[in-house]
MINU-167793 format. One record per residue (C-alpha): x negated, y negated, z; residue in three letters. Coordinates in steps of 0.05 Angstrom, whole numbers. Layout:
MINU-167793
<r><px>X</px><py>Y</py><pz>Z</pz><rest>ALA</rest></r>
...
***
This chain:
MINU-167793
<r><px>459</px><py>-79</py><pz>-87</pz><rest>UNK</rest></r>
<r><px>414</px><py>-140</py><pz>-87</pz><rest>UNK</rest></r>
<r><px>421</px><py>-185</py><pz>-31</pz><rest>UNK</rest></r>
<r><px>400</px><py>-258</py><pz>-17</pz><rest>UNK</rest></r>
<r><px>341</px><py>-276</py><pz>12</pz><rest>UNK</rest></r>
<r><px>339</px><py>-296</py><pz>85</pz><rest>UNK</rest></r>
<r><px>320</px><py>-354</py><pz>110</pz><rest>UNK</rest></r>
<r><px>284</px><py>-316</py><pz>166</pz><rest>UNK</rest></r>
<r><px>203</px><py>-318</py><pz>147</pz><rest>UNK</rest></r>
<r><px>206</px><py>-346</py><pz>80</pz><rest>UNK</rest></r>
<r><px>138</px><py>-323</py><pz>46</pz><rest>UNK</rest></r>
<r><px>74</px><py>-371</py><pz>44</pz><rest>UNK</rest></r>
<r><px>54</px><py>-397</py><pz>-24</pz><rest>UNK</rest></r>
<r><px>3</px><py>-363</py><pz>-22</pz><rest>UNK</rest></r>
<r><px>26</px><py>-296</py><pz>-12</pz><rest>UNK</rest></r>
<r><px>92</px><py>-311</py><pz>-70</pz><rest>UNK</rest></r>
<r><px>35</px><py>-333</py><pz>-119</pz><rest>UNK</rest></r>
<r><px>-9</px><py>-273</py><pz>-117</pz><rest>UNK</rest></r>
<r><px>48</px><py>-224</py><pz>-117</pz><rest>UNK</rest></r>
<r><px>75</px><py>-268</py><pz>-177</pz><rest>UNK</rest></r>
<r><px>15</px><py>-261</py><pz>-209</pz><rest>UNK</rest></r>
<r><px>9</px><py>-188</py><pz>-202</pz><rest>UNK</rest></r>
<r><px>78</px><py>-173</py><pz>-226</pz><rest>UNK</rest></r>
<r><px>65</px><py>-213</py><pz>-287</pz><rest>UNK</rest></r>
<r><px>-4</px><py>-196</py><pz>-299</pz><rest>UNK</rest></r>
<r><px>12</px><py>-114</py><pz>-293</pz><rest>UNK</rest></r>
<r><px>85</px><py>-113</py><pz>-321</pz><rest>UNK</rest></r>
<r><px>108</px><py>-88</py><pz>-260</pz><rest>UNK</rest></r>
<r><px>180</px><py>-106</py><pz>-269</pz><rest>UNK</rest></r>
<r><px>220</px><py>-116</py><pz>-333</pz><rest>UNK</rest></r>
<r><px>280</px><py>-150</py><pz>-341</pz><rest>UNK</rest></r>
<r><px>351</px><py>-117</py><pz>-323</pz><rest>UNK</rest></r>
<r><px>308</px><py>-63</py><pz>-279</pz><rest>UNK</rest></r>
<r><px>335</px><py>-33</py><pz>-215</pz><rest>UNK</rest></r>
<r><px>283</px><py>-36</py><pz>-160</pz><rest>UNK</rest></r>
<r><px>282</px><py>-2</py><pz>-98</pz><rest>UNK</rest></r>
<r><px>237</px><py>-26</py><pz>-43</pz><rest>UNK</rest></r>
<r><px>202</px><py>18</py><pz>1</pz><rest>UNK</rest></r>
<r><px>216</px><py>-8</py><pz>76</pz><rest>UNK</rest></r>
<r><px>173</px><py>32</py><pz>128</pz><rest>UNK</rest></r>
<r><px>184</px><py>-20</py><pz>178</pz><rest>UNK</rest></r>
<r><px>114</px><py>-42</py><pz>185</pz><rest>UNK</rest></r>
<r><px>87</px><py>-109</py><pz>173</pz><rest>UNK</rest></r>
<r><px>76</px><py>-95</py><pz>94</pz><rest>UNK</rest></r>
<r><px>132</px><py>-73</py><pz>67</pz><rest>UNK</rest></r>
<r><px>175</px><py>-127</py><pz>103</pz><rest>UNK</rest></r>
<r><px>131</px><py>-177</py><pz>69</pz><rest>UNK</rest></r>
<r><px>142</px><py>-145</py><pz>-1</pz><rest>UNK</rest></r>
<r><px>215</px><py>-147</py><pz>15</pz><rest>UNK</rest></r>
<r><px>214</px><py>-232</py><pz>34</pz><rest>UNK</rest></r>
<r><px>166</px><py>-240</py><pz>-35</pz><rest>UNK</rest></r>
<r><px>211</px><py>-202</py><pz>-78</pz><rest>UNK</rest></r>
<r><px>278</px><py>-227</py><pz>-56</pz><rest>UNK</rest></r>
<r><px>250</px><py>-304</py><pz>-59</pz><rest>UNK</rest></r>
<r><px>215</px><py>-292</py><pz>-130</pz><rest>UNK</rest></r>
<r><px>290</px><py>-268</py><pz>-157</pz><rest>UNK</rest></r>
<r><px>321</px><py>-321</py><pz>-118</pz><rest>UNK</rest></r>
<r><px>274</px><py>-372</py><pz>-152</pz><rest>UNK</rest></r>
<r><px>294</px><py>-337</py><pz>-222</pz><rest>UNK</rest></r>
<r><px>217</px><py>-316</py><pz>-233</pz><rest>UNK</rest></r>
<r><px>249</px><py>-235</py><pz>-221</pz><rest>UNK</rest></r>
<r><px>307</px><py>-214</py><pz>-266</pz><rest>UNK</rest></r>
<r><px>332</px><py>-154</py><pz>-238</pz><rest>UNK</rest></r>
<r><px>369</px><py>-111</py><pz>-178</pz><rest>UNK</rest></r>
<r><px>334</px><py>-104</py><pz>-113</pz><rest>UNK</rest></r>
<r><px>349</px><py>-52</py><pz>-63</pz><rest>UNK</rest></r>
<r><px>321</px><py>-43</py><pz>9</pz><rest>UNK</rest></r>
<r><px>315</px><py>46</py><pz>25</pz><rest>UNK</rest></r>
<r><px>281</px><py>70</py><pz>82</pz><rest>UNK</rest></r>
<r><px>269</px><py>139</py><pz>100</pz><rest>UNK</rest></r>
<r><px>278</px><py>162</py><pz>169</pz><rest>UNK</rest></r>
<r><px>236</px><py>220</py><pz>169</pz><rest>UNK</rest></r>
<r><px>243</px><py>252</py><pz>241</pz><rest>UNK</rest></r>
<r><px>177</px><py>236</py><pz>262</pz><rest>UNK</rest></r>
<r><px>168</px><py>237</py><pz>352</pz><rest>UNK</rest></r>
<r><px>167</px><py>172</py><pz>373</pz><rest>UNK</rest></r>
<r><px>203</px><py>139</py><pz>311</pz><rest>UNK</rest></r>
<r><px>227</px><py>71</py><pz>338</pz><rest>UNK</rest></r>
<r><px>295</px><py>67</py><pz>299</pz><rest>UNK</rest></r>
<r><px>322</px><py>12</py><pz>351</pz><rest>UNK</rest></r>
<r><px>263</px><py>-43</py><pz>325</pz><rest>UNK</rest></r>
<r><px>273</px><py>-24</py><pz>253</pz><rest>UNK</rest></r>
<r><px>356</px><py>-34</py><pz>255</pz><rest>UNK</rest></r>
<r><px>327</px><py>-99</py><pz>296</pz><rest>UNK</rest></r>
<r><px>284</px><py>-131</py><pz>241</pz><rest>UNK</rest></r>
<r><px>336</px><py>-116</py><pz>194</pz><rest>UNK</rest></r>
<r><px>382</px><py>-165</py><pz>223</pz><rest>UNK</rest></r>
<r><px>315</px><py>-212</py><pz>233</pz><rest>UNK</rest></r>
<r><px>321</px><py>-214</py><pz>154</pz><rest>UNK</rest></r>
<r><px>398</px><py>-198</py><pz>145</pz><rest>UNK</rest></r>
<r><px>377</px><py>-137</py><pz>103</pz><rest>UNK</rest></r>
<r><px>432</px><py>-80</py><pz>86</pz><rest>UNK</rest></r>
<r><px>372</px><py>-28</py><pz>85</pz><rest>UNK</rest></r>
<r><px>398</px><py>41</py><pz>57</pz><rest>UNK</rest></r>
<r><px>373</px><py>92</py><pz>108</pz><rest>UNK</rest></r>
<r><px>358</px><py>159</py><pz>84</pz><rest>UNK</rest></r>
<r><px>350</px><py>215</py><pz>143</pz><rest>UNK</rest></r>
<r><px>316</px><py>271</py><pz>118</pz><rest>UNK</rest></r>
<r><px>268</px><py>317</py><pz>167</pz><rest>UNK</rest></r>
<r><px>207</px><py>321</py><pz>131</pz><rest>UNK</rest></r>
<r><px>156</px><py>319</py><pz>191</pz><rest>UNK</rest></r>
<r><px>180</px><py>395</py><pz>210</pz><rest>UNK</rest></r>
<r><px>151</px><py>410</py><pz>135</pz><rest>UNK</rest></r>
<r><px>92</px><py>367</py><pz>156</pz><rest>UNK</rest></r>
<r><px>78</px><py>408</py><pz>217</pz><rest>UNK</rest></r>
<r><px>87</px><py>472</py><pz>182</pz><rest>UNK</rest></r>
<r><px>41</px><py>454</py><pz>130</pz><rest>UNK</rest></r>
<r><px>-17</px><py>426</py><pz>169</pz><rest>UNK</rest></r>
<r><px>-83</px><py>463</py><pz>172</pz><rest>UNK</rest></r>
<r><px>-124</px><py>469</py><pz>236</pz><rest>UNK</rest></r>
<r><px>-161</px><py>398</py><pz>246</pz><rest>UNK</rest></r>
<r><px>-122</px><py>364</py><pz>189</pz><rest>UNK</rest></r>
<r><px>-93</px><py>302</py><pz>204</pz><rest>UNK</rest></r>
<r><px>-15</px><py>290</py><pz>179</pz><rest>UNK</rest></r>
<r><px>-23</px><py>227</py><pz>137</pz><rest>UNK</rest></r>
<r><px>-33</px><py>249</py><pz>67</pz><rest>UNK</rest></r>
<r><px>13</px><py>317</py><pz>71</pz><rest>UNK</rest></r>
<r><px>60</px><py>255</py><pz>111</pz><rest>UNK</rest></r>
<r><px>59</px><py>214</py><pz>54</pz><rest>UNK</rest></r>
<r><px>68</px><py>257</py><pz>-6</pz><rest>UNK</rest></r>
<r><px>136</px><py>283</py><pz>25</pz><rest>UNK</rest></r>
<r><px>158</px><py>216</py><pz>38</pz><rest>UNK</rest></r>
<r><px>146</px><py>186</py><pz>-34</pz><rest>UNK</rest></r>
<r><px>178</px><py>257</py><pz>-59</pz><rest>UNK</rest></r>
<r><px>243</px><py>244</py><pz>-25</pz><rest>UNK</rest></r>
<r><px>247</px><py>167</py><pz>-45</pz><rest>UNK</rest></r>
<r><px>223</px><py>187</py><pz>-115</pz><rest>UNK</rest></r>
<r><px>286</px><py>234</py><pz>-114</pz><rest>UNK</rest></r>
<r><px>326</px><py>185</py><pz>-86</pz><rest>UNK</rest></r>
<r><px>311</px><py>136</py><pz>-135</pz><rest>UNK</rest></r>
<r><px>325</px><py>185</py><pz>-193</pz><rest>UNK</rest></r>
<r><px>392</px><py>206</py><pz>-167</pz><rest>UNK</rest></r>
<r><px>407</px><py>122</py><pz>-151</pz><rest>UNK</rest></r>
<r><px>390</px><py>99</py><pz>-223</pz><rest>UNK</rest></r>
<r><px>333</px><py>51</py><pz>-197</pz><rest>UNK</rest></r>
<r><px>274</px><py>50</py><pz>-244</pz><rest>UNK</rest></r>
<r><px>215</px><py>27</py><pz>-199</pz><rest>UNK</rest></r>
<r><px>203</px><py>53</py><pz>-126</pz><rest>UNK</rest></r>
<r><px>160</px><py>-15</py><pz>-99</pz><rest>UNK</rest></r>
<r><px>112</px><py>-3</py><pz>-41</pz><rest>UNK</rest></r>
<r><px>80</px><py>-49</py><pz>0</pz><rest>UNK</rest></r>
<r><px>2</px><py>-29</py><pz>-17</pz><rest>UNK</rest></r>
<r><px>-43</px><py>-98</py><pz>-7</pz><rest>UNK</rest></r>
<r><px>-116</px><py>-115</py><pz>-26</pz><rest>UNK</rest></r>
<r><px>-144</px><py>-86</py><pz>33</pz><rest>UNK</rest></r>
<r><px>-108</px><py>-18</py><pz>18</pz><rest>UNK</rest></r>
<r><px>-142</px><py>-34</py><pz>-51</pz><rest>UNK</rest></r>
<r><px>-208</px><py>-33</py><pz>-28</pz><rest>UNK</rest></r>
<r><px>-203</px><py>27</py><pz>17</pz><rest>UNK</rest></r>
<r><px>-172</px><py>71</py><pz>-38</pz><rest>UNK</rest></r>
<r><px>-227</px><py>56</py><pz>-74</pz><rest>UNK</rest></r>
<r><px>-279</px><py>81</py><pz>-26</pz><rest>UNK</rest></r>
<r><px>-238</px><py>128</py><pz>-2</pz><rest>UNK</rest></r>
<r><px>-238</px><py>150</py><pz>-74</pz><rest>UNK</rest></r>
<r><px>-314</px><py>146</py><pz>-86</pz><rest>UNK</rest></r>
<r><px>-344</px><py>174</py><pz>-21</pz><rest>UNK</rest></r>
<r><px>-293</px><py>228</py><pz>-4</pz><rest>UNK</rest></r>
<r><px>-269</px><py>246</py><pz>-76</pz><rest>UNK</rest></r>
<r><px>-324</px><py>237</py><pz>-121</pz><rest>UNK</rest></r>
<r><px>-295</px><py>188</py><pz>-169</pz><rest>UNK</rest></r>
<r><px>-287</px><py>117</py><pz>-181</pz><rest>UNK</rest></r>
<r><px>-211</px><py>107</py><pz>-185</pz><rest>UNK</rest></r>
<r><px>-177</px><py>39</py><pz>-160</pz><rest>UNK</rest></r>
<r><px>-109</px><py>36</py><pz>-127</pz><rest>UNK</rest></r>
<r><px>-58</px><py>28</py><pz>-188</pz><rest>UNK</rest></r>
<r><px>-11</px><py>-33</py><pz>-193</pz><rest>UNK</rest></r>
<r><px>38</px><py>17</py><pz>-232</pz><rest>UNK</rest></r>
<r><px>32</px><py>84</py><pz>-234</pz><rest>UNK</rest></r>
<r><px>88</px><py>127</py><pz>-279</pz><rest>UNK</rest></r>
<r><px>119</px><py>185</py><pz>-244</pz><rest>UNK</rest></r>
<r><px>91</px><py>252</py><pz>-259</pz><rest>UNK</rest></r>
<r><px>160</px><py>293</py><pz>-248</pz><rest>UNK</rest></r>
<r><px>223</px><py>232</py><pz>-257</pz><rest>UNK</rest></r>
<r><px>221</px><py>170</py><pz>-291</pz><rest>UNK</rest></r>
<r><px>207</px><py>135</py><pz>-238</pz><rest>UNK</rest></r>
<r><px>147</px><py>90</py><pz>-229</pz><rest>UNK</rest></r>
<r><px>114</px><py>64</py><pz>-171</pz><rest>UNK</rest></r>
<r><px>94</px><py>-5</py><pz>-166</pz><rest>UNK</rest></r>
<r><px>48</px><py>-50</py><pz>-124</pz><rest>UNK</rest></r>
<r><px>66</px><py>-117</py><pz>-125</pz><rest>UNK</rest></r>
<r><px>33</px><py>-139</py><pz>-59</pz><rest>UNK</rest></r>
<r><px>-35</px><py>-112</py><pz>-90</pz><rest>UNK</rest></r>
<r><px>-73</px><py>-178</py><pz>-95</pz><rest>UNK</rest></r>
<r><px>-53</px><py>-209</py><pz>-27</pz><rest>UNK</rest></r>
<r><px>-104</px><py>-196</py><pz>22</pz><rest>UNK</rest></r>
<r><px>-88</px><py>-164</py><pz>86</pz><rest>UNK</rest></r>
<r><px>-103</px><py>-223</py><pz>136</pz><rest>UNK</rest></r>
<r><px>-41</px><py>-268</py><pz>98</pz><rest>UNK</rest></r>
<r><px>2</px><py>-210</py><pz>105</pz><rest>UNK</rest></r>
<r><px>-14</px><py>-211</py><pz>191</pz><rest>UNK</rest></r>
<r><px>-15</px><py>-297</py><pz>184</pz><rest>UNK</rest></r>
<r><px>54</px><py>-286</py><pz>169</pz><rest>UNK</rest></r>
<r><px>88</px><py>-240</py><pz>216</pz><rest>UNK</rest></r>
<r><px>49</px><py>-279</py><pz>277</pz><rest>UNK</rest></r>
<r><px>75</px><py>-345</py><pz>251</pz><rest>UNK</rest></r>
<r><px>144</px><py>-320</py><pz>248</pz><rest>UNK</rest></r>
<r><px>147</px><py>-265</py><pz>297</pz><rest>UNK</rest></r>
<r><px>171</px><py>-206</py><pz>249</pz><rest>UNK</rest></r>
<r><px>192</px><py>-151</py><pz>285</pz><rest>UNK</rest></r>
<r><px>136</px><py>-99</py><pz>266</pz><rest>UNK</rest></r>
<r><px>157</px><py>-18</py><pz>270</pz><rest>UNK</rest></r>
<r><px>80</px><py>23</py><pz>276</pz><rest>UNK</rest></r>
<r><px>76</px><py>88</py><pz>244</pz><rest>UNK</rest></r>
<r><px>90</px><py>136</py><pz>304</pz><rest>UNK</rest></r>
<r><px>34</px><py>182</py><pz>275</pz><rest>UNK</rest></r>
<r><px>-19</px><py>155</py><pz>232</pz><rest>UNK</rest></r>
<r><px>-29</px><py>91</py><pz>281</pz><rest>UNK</rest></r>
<r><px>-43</px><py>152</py><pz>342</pz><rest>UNK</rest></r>
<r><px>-100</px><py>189</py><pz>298</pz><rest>UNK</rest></r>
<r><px>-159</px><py>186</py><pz>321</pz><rest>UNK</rest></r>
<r><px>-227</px><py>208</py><pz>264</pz><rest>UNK</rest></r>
<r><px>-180</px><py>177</py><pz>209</pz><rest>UNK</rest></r>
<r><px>-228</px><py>170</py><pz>162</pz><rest>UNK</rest></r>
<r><px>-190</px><py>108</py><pz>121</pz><rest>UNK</rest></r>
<r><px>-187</px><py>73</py><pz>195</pz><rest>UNK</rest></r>
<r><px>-270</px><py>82</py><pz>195</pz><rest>UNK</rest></r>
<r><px>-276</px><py>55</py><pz>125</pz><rest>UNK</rest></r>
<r><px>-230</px><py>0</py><pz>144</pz><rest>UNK</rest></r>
<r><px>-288</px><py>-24</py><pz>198</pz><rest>UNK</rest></r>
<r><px>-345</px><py>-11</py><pz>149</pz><rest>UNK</rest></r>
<r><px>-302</px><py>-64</py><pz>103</pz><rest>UNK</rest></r>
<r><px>-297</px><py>-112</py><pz>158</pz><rest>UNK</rest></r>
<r><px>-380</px><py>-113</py><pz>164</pz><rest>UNK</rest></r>
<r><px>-376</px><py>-126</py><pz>92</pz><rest>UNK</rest></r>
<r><px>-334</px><py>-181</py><pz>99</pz><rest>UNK</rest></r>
<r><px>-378</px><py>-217</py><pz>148</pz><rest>UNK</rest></r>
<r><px>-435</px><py>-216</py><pz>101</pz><rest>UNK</rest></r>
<r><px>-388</px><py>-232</py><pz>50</pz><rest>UNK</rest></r>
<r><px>-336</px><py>-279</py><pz>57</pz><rest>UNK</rest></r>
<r><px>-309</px><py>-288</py><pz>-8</pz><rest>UNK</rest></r>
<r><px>-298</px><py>-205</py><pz>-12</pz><rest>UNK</rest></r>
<r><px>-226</px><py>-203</py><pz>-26</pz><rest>UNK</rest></r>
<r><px>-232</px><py>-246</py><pz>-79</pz><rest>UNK</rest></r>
<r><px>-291</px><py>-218</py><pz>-111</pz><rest>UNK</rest></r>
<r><px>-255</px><py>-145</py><pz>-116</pz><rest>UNK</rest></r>
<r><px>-193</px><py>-184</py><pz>-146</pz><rest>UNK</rest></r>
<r><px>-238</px><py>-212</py><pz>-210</pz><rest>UNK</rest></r>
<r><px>-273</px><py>-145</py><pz>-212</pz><rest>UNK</rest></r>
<r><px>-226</px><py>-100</py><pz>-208</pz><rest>UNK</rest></r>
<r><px>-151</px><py>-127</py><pz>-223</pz><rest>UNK</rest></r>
<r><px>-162</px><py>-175</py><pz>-283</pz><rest>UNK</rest></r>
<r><px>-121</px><py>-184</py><pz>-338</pz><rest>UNK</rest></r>
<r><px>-156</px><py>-155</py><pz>-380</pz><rest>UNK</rest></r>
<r><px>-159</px><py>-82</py><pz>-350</pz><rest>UNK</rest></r>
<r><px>-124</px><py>-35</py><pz>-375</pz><rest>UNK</rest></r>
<r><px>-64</px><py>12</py><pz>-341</pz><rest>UNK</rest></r>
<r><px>-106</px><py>63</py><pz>-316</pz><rest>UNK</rest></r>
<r><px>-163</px><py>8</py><pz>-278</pz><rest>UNK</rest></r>
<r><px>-220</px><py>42</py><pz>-313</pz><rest>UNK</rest></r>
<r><px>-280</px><py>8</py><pz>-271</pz><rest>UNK</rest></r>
<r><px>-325</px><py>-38</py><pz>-314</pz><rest>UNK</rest></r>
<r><px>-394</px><py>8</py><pz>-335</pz><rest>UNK</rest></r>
<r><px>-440</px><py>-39</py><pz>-302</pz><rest>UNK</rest></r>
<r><px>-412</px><py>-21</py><pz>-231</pz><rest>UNK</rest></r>
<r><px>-406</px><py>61</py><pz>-254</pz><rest>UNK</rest></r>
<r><px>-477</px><py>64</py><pz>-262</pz><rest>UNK</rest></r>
<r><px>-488</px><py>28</py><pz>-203</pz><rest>UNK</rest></r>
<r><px>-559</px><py>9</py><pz>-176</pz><rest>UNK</rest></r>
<r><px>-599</px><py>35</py><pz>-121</pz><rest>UNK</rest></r>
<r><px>-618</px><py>-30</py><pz>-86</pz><rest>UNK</rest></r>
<r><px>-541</px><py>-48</py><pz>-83</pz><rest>UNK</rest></r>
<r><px>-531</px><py>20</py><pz>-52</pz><rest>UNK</rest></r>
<r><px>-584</px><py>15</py><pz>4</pz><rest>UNK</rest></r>
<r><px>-560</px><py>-65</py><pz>14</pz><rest>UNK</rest></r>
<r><px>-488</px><py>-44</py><pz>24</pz><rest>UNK</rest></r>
<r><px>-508</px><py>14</py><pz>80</pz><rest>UNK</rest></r>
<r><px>-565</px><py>-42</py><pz>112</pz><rest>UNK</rest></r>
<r><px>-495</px><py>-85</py><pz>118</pz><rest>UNK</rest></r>
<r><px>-453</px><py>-27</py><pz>147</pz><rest>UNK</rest></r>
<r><px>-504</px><py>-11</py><pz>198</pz><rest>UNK</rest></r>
<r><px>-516</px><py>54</py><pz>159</pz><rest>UNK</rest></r>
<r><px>-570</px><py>94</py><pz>138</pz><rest>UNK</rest></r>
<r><px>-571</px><py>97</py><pz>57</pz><rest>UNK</rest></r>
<r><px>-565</px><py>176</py><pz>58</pz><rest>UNK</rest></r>
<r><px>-510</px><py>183</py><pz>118</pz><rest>UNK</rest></r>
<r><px>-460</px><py>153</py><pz>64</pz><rest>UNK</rest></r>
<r><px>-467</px><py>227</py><pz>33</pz><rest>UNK</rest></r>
<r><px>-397</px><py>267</py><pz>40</pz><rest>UNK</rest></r>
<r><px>-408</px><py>344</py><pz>59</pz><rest>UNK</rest></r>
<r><px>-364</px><py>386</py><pz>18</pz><rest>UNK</rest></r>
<r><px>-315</px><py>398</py><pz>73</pz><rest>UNK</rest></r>
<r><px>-295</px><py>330</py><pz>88</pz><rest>UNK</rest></r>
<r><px>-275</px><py>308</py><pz>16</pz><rest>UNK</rest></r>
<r><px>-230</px><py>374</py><pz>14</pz><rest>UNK</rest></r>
<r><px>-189</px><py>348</py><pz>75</pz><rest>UNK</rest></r>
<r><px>-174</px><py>283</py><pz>46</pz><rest>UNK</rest></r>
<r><px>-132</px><py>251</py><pz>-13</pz><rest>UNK</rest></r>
<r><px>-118</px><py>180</py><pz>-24</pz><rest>UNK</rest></r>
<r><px>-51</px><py>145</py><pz>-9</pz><rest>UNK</rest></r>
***
């Protein structure tokens, strides 16, 4: 059942433009559509939740939002804090309680880290969910920093150039998974919960892994950024404009690359040209979010 939004930590203008913006610009969500959002309890997903239920408040949204959270049995799940920041934002969250980290555990191989097996098991259940509930969209609360990770991720680790999708259409239900939050860079996202003091609940897992190799291209971003301030909007123009199509084929100019770009990049990182080379080994343990 939609709810109204709260008055607690009413988005910036910033942040209700871009996601605006990307909803209209993608097609994320058409009118009459039943949306569930996807509330981990971190500092994302509460922000998608404010943007979405202020948007369909204004009347820019017309359609049926629903907070679900999945409670997946993970040690050291902090279920007190979440049930807290619900009441920060007077959200009737559906909790689903499903054990899925025993399935983790049992599927892990020696040295692999839980996030990806993690994180296909938990959009499988709220897929499910969402099929069983009638809702047409599952939203998640992916931003431009997740962007630009995914797409390293996806070109050093998996040999292909393939940008985080704003929608992507479900392979087994009907269900597709949006991104509205996808143009918003990460730093308004943490402006915001500081300013208002949002109740923030950490992954109990991922945020303990140490050799995460998304955490080590998150730093190698960061030394981009100081060379480059204006690097969250440059990877907006380049790679969401309006005039890409579904599936964010990347423009042929920046497939074919250029060698000098290449060595600049790793001079920027701190990084020897050739140690951006991925052994075999490492792009089989990894898979993008």
């Amino acid at each position: 059942m939609t709810q109204s939004p709260s008055a607690f930590a009413p988005p910036s203008r910033a942040a209700l433009a871009l996601t605006a913006e990307c909803i209209e610009r993608f097609g994320l969500i058409e009118k009459g559509e039943r949306v569930a959002v996807g509330l981990s309890g971190g500092k994302d997903s509460w922000l998608l939740w404010s943007t979405l239920q202020t948007l369909r408040s204004q009347g820019q949204l017309d359609c049926e939002l629903t907070a679900v959270h999945l409670d997946q049995h993970q040690p050291g799940y902090d279920r007190e804090t979440f049930e807290a920041a619900c009441r920060q934002f007077d959200c009737d969250c559906e909790i689903i309680s499903e054990d899925t980290w025993s399935r983790v555990e049992a599927a892990l191989k020696p040295g692999q880290l839980p996030c990806a097996v993690c994180s296909r098991l938990r959009r499988g259940v709220l897929n499910r969910w969402c099929a069983e509930t009638g809702h047409h969209k599952l939203a998640l609360g992916h931003h431009l920093q997740d962007a630009l990770e995914t797409l390293l991720m996806n070109l050093l680790y998996g040999r292909r150039l393939e940008p985080m999708a704003p929608l992507r259409r479900g392979d087994r239900t009907a269900v597709a998974t949006i991104r509205p939050l996808l143009l918003v860079p990460e730093a308004k996202v943490k402006a915001w919960v500081e300013q208002h003091g949002v109740l923030v609940v950490p992954c109990p897992v991922c945020d303990n892994q140490e050799g995460a190799k998304r955490a080590e291209i998150g730093l190698w971003i960061d030394g981009l950024r100081q060379r480059q301030p204006f690097l969250d909007d440059a990877v907006r123009a380049a790679i969401y404009r309006s005039d890409v199509p579904e599936r964010l084929g990347v423009h042929r100019s920046v497939a074919e690359g250029d060698c000098a770009a290449h060595a600049d990049a790793a001079a920027w990182l701190g990084t020897p040209p050739g140690a951006l080379a991925v052994p075999d080994e490492a792009a089989n343990n990894w898979r993008s979010a």
